[in-house]
C-alpha positions, -999 to 999 in steps of 0.1 A, spaced: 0 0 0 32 20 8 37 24 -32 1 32 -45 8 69 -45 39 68 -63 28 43 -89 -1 63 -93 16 97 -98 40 80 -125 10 69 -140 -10 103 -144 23 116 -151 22 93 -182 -16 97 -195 -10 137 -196 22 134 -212 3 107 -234 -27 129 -237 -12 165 -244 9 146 -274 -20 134 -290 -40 165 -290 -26 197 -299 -61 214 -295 -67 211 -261 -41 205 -232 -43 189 -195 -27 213 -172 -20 215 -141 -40 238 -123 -25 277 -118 3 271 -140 0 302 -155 1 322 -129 34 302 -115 45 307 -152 30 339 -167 58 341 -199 40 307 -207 2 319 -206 -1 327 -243 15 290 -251 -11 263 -242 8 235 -255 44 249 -237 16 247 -204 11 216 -207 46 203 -209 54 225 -176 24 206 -166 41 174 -173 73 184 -157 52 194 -123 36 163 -125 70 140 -130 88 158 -98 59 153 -75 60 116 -83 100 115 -83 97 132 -47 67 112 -37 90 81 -48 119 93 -28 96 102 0 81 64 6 118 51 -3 135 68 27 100 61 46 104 24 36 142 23 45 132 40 83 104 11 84 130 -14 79 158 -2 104 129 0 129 124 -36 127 161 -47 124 167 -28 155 138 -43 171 145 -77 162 183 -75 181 163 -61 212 144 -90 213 168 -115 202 194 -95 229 165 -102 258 161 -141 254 
């Protein structure tokens, strides 16, 4: 369950990169990009590859994110086991 999240956000990450490629009239965007980009509000289709770009770091982050979580989880449970193993 630990991984949904990332899998998830490589996988919308890959149906708006999918998406804005195959249409060139109409663009998935993510929202308020143009007013974190304003030199890119005239360009819908440069939008929605900053769009794409958002959308691939919060998945690389959110990736990172439940790596170092799942690396904690697993010290925590090493270091549990010696306590126990240290007690008998």
């Amino acid at each position: 369950m630990r991984w949904l999240w990332p899998i998830l956000m490589f996988a919308i990450t890959g149906w708006v990169a999918w998406y804005n490629d195959a249409h060139t009239d109409r663009q998935v965007m993510f929202p308020f990009v143009d007013v974190l980009f304003p030199e890119l509000a005239a360009d819908p289709i440069a939008m929605g590859r900053r769009s794409v770009e958002i959308l691939f770091g919060l998945a690389v982050g959110s990736t990172v994110f439940t790596l170092a979580e799942q690396v904690r989880a697993s010290a925590r449970r090493r270091r549990r086991l010696r306590e126990e193993q240290g007690e008998e």
